[in-house]
C-alpha positions in Angstrom: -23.6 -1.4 4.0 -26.9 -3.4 4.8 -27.5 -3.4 8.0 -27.6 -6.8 9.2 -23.9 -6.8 8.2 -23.1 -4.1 10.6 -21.6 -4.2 14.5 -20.6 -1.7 16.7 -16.8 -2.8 15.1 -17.8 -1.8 11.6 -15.4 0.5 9.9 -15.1 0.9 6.0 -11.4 2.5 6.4 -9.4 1.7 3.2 -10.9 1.3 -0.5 -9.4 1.0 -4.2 -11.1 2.5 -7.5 -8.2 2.1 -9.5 -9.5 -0.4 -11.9 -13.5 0.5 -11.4 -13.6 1.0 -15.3 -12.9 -3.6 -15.8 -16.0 -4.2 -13.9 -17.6 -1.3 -12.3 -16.7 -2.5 -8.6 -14.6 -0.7 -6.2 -13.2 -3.3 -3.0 -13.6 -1.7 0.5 -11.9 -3.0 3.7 -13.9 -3.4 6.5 -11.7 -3.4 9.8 -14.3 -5.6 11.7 -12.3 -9.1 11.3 -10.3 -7.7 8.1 -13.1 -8.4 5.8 -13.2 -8.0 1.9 -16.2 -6.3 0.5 -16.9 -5.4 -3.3 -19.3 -2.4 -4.1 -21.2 -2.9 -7.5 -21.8 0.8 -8.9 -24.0 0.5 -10.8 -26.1 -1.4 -8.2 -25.4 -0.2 -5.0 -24.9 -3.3 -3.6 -22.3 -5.1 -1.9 -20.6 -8.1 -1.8 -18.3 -9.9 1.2 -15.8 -12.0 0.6 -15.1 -12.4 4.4 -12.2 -12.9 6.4 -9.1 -14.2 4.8 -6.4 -16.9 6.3 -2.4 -17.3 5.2 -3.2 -21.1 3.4 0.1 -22.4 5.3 -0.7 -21.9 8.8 -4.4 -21.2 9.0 -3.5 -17.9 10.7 -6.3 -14.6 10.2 -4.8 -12.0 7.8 -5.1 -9.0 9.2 -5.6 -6.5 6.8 -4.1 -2.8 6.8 -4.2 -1.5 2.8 -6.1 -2.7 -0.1 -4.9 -1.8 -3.7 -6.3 -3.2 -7.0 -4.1 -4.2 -10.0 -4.7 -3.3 -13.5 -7.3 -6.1 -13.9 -8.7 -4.8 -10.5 -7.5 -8.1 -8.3 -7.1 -6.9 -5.5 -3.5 -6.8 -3.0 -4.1 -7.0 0.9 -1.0 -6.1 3.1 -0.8 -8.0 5.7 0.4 -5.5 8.4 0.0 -8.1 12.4 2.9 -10.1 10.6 4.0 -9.7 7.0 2.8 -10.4 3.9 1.3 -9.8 0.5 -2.1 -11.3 -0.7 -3.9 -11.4 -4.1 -7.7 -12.3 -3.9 -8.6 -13.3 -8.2 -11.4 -10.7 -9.3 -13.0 -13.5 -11.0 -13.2 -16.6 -8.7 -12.8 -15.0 -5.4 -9.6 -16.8 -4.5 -6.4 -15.7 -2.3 -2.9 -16.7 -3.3 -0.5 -15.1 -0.8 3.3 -14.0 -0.7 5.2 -13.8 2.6 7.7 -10.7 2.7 11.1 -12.4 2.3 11.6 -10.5 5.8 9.9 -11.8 8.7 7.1 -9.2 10.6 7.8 -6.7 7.6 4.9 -5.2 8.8 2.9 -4.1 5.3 0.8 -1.3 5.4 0.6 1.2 2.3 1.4 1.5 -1.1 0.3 1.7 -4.9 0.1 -0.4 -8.0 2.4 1.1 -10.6 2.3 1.6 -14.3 3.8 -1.9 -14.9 1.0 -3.8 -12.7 3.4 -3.9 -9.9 2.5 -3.4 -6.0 5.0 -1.4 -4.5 4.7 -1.1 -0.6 5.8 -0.2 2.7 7.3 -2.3 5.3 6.6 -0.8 8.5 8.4 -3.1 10.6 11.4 -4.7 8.6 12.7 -0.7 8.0 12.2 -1.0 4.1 10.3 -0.8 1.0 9.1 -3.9 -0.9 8.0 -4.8 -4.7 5.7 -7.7 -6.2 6.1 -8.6 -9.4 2.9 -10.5 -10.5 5.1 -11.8 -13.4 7.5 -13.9 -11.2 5.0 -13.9 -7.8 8.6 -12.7 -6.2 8.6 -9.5 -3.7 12.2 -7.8 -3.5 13.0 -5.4 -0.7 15.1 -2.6 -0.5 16.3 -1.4 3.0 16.4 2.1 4.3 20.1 3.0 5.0 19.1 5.0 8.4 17.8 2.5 11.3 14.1 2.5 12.7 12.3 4.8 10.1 9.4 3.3 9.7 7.9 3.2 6.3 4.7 4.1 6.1 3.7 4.8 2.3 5.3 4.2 -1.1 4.5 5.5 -4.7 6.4 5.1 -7.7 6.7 7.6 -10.2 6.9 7.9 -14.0 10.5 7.7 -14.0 10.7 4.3 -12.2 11.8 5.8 -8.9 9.9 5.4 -6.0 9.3 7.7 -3.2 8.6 6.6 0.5 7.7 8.3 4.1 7.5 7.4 7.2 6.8 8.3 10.9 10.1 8.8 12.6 13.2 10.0 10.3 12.0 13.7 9.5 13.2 12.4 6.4 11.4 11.5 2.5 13.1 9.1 0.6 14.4 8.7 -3.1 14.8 5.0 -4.5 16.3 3.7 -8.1 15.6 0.4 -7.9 18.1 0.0 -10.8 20.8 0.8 -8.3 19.5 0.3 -5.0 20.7 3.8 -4.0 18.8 5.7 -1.7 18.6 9.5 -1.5 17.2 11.3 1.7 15.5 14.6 2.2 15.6 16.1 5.4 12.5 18.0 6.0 12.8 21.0 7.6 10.9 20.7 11.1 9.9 17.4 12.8 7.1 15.7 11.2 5.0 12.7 10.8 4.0 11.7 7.5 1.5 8.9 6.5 1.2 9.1 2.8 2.9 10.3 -0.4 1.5 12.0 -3.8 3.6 12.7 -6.6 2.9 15.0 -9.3 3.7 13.6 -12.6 3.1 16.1 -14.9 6.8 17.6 -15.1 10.1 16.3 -14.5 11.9 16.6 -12.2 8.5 15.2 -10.5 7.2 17.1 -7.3 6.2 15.4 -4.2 3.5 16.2 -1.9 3.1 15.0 1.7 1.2 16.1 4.6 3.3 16.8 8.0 1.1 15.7 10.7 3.3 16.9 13.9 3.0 20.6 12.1 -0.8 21.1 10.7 1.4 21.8 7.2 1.3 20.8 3.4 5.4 20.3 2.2 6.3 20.1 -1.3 9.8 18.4 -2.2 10.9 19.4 -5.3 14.6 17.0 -6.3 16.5 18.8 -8.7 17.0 16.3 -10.8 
């Protein structure tokens, strides 16, 4: 980053290259005041888009995750409160979604194969979906009270796969059905993010335990 851009706050903490090959530019968070930056590639340079505000009450967004769509917009969660924003690629501008829960709490999650942002909801115990079709976000509770969500993926048979911090548990969502299947893992744990391996099915999941200093792989059996 240049350096008259920098203070002792400055922390470049989340970034998206999911959609580098539109335009060649990768977005980067910057913690000091939840600003926006793009990174040309090619260049070297960046760009800052600033601080961002919800357009009905004037209130600061603060940022936790930042994931870019297929046409590499790019999502903020809102984690102080609750929310989902969309900053256009091409004019710089924010449209954004409350969670139909108050304080959900966004933090992490990933744009699927159908352009969707699926994503945590830290603080309303649940996982969410926007569909950029509709500009609608559904959620989808977690049976078990005060889990936490703390990352989502979805995998390439629609189901979606979350973690969290307090539960010891992963969990399994059709969003056909709603119904929601828990693995209990098999010491306490803490997990922050999920990876799911694709390349098979049954898919296998990957998560780090950070209580245990361990690698755990869930395999479903169906």
């Amino acid at each position: 980053m240049p350096d008259e851009w920098q203070t002792d706050a400055t922390q470049q903490s989340h970034f998206s290259v999911a959609a580098t090959n539109i335009d060649g530019k990768a977005w980067v968070k910057n913690t000091d005041r939840s600003q926006v930056m793009r990174l040309d590639l090619a260049t070297g340079k960046y760009e800052n888009l600033g601080s961002f505000r919800d357009p009905a009450n004037n209130r600061p967004i603060g940022i936790y995750g930042i994931y870019a769509d297929q046409q590499n917009n790019i999502y903020i969660l809102e984690f102080p409160f609750g929310g989902i924003g969309k900053i256009d690629a091409k004019t710089g501008k924010l449209a954004f979604y409350p969670t139909p829960t108050p304080n959900a709490r966004a933090r992490r999650g990933r744009v699927d194969s159908q352009n969707r942002l699926w994503f945590a909801e830290y603080g309303a115990n649940g996982v969410g979906m926007f569909d950029p079709d509709t500009q609608t976000i559904t959620e989808w509770k977690k049976p078990l009270a005060w889990e936490a969500p703390y990352d989502v993926l979805a995998d390439h048979n629609g189901e979606v796969w979350e973690v969290n911090t307090f539960s010891d548990r992963v969990g399994r969502l059709d969003p056909k059905s709603g119904e929601w299947t828990n693995y209990l893992l098999p010491r306490s744990s803490n997990i922050r993010r999920v990876f799911v391996d694709d390349r098979k099915s049954p898919v296998t999941v990957w998560i780090g335990n950070n209580l245990g200093a361990a690698a755990i792989k869930v395999e479903p059996l169906d």
